[in-house]
N, C-alpha and C positions, 0 to 999 in steps of 0.2 A: 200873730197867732190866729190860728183858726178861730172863730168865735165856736165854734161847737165841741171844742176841747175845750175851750175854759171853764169851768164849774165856781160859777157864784155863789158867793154866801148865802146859807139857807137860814143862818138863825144868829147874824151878826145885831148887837145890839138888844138881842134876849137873854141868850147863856152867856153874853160876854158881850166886854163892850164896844162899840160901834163905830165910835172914832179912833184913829193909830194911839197917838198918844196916849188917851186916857186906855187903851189895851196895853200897852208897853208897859205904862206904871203899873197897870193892876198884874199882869204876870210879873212881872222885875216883882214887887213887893210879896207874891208869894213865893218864889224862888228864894228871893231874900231870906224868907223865915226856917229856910232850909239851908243856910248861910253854912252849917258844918258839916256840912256831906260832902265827901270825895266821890267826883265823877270818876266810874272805871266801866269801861266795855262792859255790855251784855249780851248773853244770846237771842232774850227776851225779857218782857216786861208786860204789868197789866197796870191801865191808868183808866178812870173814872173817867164820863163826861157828862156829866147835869153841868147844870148852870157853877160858874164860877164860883159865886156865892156860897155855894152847900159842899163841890164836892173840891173845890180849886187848890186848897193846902193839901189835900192827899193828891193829886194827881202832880201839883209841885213837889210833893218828899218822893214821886217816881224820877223826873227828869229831872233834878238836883242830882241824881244819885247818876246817872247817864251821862257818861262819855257818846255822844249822837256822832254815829257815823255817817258817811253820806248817803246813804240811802235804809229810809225803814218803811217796811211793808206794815202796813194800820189795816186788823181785820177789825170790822164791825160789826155789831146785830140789824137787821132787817128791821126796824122800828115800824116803816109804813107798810112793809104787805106788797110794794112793789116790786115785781123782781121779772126779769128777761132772760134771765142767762140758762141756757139749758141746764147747766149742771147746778144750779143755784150758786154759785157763787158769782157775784157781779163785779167786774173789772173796771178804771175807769182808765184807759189803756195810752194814754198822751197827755198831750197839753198841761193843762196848770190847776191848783184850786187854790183859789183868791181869798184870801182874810183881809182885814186895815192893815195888816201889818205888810201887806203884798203877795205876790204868787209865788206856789212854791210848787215848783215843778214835780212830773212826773216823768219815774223812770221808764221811760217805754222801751232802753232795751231789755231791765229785768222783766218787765212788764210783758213784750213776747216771747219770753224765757220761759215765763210761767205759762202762759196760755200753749206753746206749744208742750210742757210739760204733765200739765192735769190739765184732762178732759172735763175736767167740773166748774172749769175754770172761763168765765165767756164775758167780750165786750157789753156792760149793759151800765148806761146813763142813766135810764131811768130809776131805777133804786137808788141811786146817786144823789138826785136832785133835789129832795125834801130831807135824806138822810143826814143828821147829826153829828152822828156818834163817830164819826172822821173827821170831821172842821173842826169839831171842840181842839182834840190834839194839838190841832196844828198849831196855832199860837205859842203855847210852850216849846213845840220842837225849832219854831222858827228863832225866838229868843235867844236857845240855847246854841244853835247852829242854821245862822242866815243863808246857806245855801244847800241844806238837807234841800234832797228830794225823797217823793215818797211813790208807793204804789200801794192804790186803796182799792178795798177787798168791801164786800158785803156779804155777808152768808145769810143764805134763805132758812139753813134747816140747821138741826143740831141733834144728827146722827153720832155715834164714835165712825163709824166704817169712814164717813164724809172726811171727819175729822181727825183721825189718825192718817187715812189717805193723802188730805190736805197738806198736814205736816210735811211727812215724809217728803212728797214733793220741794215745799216750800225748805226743808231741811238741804235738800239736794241744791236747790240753785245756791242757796248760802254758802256751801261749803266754796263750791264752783266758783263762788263771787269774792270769796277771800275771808269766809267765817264774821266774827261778829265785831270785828274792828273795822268790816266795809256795811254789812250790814243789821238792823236790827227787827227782829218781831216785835211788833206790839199791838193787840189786845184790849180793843177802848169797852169796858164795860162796867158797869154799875154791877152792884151786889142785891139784894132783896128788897122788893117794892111794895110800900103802903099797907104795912102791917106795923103791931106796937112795937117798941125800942125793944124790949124782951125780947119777944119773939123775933124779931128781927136780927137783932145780936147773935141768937142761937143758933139761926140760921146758916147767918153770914161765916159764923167760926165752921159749921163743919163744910161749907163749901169752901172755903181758906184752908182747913186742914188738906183737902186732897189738893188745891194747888200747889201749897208746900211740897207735898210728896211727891210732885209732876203727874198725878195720875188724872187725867184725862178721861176716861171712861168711867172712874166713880166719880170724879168730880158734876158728869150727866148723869148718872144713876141717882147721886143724891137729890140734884132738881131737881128729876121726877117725882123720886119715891118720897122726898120731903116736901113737896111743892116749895120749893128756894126760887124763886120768881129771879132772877141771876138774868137779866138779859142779854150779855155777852158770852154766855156760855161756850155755846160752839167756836166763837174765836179763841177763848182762853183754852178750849179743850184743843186746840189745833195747835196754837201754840205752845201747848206742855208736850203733846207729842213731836213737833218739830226740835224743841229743847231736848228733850230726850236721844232725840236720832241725833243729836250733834253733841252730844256728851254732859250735856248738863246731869247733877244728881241732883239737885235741890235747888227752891225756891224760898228765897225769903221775902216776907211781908213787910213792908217798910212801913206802912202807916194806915191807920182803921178811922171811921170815919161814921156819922150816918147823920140826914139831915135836922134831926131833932136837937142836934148836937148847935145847931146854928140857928135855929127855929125856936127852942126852946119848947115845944110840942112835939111826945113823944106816942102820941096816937097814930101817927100812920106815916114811918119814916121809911127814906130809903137810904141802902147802906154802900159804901164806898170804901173799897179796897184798894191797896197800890203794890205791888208785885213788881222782885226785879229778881231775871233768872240770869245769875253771872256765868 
C-alpha cells in the first residue's frame, strides 16, 4: 500500500487501548454487556467517542444493536480546526486506517461516488491526521464485522443548507449502493461538554428530542440558541436528513450516558448518546 494512504493511529493507547489483545478484550467485554440485543440493519446511527472508559458501554449498546454492513461512511466533527477541503468537508479518499486490531479499508469506489457527487466534498489528509472522532469507531466496527470498510468524512461547519445538502447526497449513493443492508451512516459524536450533570442532562434530552424526530435543522437551532456544546452536530444533522431522504421516520435512543456517571464528579461532565435509525 502506498504509505500516504495509510492513516496511523492518532490517539491508540489514550482513548483505547494500545495493544490488539488487551483492545479486543476490552470491546468484546463491552459488547458483551450488551449480550441481549438483536442486531438488525440500519439506515443510520450515532455512537460517542471519548475515551473508552467514559463513553465505551453506550457506544457498545449502538453496535450491539447493528447488523454492519460492508461499508459504513463515519462522519465526524473538526476537533483540530484543520481542514483543506474547499467545501469543508474532508475526505480521506483510499487506502486504510490502522488500529491494533489491523487495517481497515477504504471504500474508494464509494469514496469517488461521492466526491463526484457533492461539490462540498474534497480529498483532504490533513484534518485526518490528529482527528479522533473516526479511529475511536473503528475498533467496535472491526470486532463486530472484520472486513467492513469504511469511508471517513470530516466536517468543518455546521450549517443545515451544508447539511441537509450533504444528506441528500450521501442518501443517493446508498440508495444506488443497495440501501442499508450494503451500506450504513454513522455519526461519531459526543453530547454536551463540561458543564454540571443538571445542566448537562437538560441539555443532552432536548438535543436527543429532535434526533428522535430526525429533525436536523432544530436539532442546530437548539445548539445554538441553547449553547448545547454537541460536537458532532453537523454529522448527526446530515445524517438525520440522509435518514429522512431514504425513509426513515424515527430514531430511537438506545442508551444515555455522561462522564460523571463513571467519574463519580458531577461538576463538569460530558454527555454521551447512542442512536440507531432503523
Amino acid at each position: 500500500m502506498d504509505p500516504r494512504f495509510l492513516r496511523a493511529p492518532a490517539v491508540s493507547g489514550r482513548f483505547y487501548p494500545g495493544a490488539r489483545d488487551e483492545l479486543e478484550r476490552t470491546v468484546q467485554a463491552l459488547l458483551d454487556e450488551v449480550a441481549d440485543a438483536r442486531p438488525a440493519p440500519a439506515r443510520a446511527a450515532v455512537a460517542p467517542h471519548a475515551g473508552y472508559l467514559y463513553s465505551g458501554l453506550t457506544a457498545a449498546h449502538v453496535f450491539a444493536r447493528l447488523e454492519i454492513p460492508p461499508i459504513v461512511v463515519i462522519l465526524a466533527p473538526n476537533h483540530t480546526g484543520v481542514s483543506g477541503a474547499p467545501g469543508g468537508v474532508s475526505l480521506w479518499e483510499a487506502g486504510a486506517f490502522r488500529t491494533p486490531l489491523g487495517d481497515v479499508e477504504v471504500d474508494d469506489e464509494f469514496a469517488r461516488a461521492l466526491l463526484e457527487t457533492s461539490p462540498l466534498v474534497g480529498p483532504d489528509h490533513a484534518a485526518h491526521a490528529s482527528e479522533h472522532a473516526v479511529e475511536v469507531e473503528l475498533p467496535f466496527l472491526q470486532l463486530r464485522r472484520a472486513d467492513v470498510r469504511i469511508v471517513p468524512l470530516v466536517l468543518a461547519w455546521d450549517t443545515w443548507e451544508g447539511c441537509r445538502g450533504l444528506g441528500q447526497a450521501l442518501a443517493k449513493l446508498v440508495a444506488q449502493w443497495g440501501g442499508p443492508d450494503r451500506v450504513l451512516l454513522l455519526a461519531s459524536s459526543d453530547l454536551n461538554h463540561y458543564e454540571p450533570a443538571a445542566t448537562s442532562e437538560r441539555k443532552d434530552r432536548r438535543a436527543l428530542q429532535a434526533v428522535a424526530g430526525l429533525d436536523g435543522a432544530e436539532l442546530l437551532a437548539r445548539c445554538q440558541d441553547e449553547r448545547i456544546s454537541m460536537c458532532g452536530r453537523a454529522p448527526t444533522a446530515t445524517i438525520l436528513a440522509a435518514a429522512h431522504t431514504l425513509g426513515a421516520w424515527h430514531a430511537d435512543v438506545v442508551h444515555y450516558s455522561h462522564s460523571g456517571m463513571v467519574t463519580g464528579d458531577d461538576t463538569a461532565v460530558v454527555g454521551y448518546g447512542g442512536v440507531v435509525i432503523p
